[in-house]
C-alpha positions in Angstrom: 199.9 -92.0 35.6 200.6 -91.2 32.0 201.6 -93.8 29.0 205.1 -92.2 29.6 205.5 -92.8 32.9 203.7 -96.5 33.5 206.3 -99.5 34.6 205.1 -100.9 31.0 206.3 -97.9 29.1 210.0 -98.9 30.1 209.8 -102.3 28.4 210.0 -106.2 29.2 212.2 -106.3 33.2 215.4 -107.7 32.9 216.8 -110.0 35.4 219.9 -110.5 33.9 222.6 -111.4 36.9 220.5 -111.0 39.3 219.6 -113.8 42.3 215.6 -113.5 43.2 214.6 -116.0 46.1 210.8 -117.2 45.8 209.8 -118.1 49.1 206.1 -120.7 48.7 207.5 -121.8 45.3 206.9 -125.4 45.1 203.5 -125.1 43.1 200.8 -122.4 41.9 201.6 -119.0 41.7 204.9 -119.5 43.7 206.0 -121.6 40.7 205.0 -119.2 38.3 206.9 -116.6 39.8 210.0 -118.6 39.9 208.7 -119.4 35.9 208.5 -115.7 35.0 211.9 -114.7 37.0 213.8 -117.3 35.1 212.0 -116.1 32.0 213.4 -112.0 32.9 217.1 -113.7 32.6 218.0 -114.1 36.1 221.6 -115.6 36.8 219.7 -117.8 39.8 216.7 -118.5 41.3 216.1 -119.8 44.6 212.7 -122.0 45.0 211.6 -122.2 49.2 208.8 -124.2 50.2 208.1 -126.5 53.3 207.2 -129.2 50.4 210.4 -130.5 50.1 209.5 -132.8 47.1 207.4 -130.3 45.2 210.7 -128.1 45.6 212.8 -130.3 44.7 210.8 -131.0 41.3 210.7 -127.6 40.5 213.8 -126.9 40.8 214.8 -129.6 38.7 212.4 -128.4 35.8 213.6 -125.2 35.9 217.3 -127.2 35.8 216.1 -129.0 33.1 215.3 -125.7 30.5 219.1 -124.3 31.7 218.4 -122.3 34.7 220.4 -122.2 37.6 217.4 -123.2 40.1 218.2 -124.1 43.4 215.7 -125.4 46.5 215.9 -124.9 50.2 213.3 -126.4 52.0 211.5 -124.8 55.1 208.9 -124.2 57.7 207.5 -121.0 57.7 205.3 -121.9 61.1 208.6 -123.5 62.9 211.1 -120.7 63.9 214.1 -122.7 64.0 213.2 -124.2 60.6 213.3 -119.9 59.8 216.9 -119.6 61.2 218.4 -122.8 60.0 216.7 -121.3 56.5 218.5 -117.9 57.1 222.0 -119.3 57.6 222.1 -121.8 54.9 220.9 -118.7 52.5 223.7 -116.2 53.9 226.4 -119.2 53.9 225.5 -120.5 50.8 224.3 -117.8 48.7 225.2 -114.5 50.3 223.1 -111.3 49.1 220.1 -112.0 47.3 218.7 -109.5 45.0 215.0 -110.1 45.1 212.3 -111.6 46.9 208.7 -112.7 46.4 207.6 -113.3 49.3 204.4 -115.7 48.1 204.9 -118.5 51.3 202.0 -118.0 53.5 200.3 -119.8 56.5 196.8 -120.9 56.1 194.3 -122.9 58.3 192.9 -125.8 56.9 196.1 -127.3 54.6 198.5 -128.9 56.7 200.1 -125.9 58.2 199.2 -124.5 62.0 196.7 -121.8 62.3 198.3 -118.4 62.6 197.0 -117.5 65.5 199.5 -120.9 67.1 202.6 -119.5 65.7 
């Protein structure tokens, strides 16, 4: 890939109107996505997490520097946690116009095993 053709060459991403949904978003790099996304200029950002509290604070952080941050908690390991999830984001938000899909199960911190869901 040349210098003229790298995603850098085009310049800093702008967000601006846009709604991006960060699913895993209550701490580490889930939070610093939803950091970075309100930083690009996006209209809204949705934080997702099974943490409800760690959510919650995150959102209201991100409220706090004048973002419009919002925080819907689920389970990524309980499918009816997924659906429930789903409709509230279609109901409530409609068309989103981004994801980073950072949520992830893992053995060993609170979640089930991967192989039990």
């Amino acid at each position: 890939m040349s210098p003229e053709t790298s995603p850098a060459a085009a310049g800093p991403i702008s967000l601006a109107g846009r709604t991006i949904l960060v699913t895993g978003a209550a701490r580490g790099l889930g939070r610093a996505f939803a950091d970075a996304i309100v930083a690009a200029g996006a209209a809204r950002v949705i934080l997702a997490d099974r943490d409800a509290a760690g959510g919650e604070a995150a959102a209201a952080d991100l409220r706090a520097g004048g973002a419009d941050a919002r925080f819907l908690a689920y389970d990524q390991a309980d499918p009816a946690s997924i659906a429930a999830f789903g409709a509230t984001l279609a109901t409530d938000y409609g068309a989103i116009d981004g994801l980073v899909n950072n949520a992830a199960l893992a053995t060993g911190v609170g979640g089930k095993p991967a192989t039990e869901v």
